[in-house]
C-alpha positions in Angstrom: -154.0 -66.0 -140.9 -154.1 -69.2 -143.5 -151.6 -70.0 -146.1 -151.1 -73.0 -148.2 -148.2 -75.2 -148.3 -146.4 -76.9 -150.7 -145.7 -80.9 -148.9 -142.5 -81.7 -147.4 -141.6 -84.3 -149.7 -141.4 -82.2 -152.2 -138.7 -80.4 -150.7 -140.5 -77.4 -150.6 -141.2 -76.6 -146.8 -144.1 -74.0 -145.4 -141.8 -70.8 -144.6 -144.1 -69.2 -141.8 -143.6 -65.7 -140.5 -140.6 -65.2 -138.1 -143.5 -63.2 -135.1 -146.5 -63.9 -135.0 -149.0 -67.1 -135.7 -149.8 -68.8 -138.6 -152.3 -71.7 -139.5 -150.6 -73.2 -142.9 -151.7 -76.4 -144.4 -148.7 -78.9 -144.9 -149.5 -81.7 -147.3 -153.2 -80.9 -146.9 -153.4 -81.4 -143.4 -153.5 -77.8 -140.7 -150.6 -77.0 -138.9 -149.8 -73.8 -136.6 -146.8 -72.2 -136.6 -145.5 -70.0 -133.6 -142.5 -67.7 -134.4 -141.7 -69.5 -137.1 -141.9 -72.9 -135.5 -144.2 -75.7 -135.7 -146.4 -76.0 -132.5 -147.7 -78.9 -131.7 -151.1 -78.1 -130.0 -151.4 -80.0 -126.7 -152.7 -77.7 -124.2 -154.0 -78.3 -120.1 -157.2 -76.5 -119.4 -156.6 -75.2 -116.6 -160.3 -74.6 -115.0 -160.3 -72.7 -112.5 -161.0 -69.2 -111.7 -158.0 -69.2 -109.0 -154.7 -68.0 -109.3 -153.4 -70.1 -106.7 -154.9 -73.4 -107.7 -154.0 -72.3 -111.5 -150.2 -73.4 -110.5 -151.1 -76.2 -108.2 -148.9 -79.5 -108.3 -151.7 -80.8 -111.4 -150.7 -77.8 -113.2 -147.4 -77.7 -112.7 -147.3 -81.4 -113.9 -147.9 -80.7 -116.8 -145.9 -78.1 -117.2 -143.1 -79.9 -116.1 -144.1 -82.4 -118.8 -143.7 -80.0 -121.7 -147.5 -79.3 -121.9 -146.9 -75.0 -122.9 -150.7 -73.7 -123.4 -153.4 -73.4 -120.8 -157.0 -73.2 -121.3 -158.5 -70.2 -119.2 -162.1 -69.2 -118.7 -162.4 -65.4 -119.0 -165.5 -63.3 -118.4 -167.0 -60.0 -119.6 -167.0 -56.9 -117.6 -170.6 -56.5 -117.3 -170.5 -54.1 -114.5 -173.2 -51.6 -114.7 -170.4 -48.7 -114.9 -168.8 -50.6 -117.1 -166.3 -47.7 -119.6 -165.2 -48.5 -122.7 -162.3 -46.4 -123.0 -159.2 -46.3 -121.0 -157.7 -49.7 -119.8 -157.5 -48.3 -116.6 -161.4 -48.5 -116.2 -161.7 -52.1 -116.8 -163.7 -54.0 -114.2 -162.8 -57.2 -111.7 -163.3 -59.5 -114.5 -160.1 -58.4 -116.4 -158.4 -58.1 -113.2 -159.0 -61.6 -112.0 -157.9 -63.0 -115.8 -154.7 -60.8 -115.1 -153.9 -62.3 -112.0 -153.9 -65.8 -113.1 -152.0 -65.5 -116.4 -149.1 -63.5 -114.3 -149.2 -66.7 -111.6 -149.1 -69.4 -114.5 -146.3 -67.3 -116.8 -144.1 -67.1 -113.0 -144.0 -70.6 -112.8 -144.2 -71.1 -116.3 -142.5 -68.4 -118.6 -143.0 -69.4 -121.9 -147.0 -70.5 -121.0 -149.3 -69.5 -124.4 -153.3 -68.6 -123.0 -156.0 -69.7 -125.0 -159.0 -68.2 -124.1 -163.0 -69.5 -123.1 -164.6 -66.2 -122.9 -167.8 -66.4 -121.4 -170.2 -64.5 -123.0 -173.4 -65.2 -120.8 -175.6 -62.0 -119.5 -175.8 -61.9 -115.8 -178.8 -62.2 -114.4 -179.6 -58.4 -113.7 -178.9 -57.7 -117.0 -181.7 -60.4 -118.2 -184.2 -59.3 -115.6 -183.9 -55.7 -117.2 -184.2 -57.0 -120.8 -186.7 -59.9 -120.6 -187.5 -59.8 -124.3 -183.8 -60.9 -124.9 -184.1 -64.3 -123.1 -184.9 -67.3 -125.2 -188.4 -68.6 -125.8 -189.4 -72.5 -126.4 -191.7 -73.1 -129.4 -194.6 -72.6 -127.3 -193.4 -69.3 -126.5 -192.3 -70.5 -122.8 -189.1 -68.5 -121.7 -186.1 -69.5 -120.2 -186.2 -70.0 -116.3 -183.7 -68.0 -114.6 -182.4 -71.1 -113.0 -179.7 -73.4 -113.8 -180.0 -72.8 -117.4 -179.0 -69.1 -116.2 -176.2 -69.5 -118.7 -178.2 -70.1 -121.6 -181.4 -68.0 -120.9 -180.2 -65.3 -123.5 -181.1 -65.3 -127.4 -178.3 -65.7 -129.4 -180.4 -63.4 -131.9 -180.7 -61.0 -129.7 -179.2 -57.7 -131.4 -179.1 -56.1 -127.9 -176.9 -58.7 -126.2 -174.5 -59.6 -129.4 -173.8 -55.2 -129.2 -173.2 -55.2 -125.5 -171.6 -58.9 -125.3 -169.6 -57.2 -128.3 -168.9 -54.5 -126.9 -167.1 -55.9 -123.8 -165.6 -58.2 -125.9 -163.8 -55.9 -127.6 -162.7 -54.0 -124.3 -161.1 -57.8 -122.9 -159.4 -57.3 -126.3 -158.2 -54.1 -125.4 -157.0 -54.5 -121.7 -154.7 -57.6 -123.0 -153.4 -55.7 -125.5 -151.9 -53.4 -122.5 -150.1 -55.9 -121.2 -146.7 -57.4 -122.0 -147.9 -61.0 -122.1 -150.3 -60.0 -125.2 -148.0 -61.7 -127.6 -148.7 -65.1 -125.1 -152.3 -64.9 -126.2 -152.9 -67.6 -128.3 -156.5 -66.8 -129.4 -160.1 -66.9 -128.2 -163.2 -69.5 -128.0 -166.0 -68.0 -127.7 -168.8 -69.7 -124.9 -172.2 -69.4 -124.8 -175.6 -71.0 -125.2 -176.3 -74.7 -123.1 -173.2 -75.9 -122.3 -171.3 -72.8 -123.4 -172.2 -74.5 -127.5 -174.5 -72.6 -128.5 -177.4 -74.9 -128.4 -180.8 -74.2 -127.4 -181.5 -75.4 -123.5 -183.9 -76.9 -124.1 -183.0 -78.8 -127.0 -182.1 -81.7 -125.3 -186.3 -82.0 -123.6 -187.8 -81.7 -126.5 -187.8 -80.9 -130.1 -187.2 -76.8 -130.4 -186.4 -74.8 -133.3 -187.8 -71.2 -132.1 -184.6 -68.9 -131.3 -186.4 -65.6 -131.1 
């Protein structure tokens, strides 16, 4: 949530909720609050997709040097049973974000998560729904190359349900957990680079997104 605040000189200070998070502007300028304390938002992205390098002696230098909130990469369950229902069902993808915030939060208890959720289709799912990938102006699709991650329309209704859909289940299974409160937020990644730009915007001039 946002709030405005009155500026510290004036003597009137931003009184942010006592749980929680709160983005509150302090003499015009953003500033979060974390259980009712200013945070001051360095943070270590920690990229990697393994719990044991997630703790490694890089990681635990910064940790040791005060730096509280990693940067994780999580992915979509796109599993072709995927359930979206009980927690229990959840697929690998969950499990594998699991494992690594439990390793970082042993060595580092008070660690905060924010998330990089990947919202790219796999490649089955593209080669089932070809009219979802992204087309040049000259009608030219996407190759299902190295620009794998960027091949689907972001106007695609199709993907933006399913993508959705799953999103909203990674939402759920962390909700399960008892480090949910240590989850800062999420950044949602996709398109060329994980921006949302066209893939092709960078060889020549595009503005078809169909």
């Amino acid at each position: 949530t946002t709030s405005t605040a009155a500026h510290p000189a004036s003597g009137q200070y931003p009184v942010p909720p006592a749980v929680g998070y709160e983005l509150m502007e302090v003499g015009g300028v953003p500033a979060v609050f974390a259980d009712g304390k200013p945070l001051f938002q360095h943070l270590y992205y920690n990229a990697t997709w393994d719990p044991v390098v997630s703790t490694d002696t890089q990681a635990r230098a910064f940790m040791e040097a005060g730096v509280g909130t990693h940067l994780l990469a999580a992915a979509l369950d796109w599993d072709n049973h995927f359930a979206s229902g009980d927690a229990s069902n959840f697929g690998s993808a969950h499990q594998g974000l699991d494992r690594r915030i439990r390793a970082i939060l042993r060595a580092q208890p008070t660690a905060r998560f924010l998330l990089n959720v990947h919202l790219f289709a796999p490649r089955a799912w593209l080669t089932e729904h070809p009219d979802e990938i992204t087309a040049a102006d000259d009608g030219q699709k996407v190759e299902l190359g190295k620009r794998l991650c960027a091949a689907v329309s972001p106007v695609s209704p199709l993907w933006r349900k399913e993508s959705g859909e799953r999103l909203a289940a990674l939402i759920r299974f962390l909700e399960t957990q008892e480090y949910a409160a240590a989850v800062e937020g999420f950044v949602l990644f996709a398109g060329n680079s994980g921006e949302w730009n066209h893939p092709y915007q960078c060889d020549r001039g595009v503005s078809n997104w169909a």
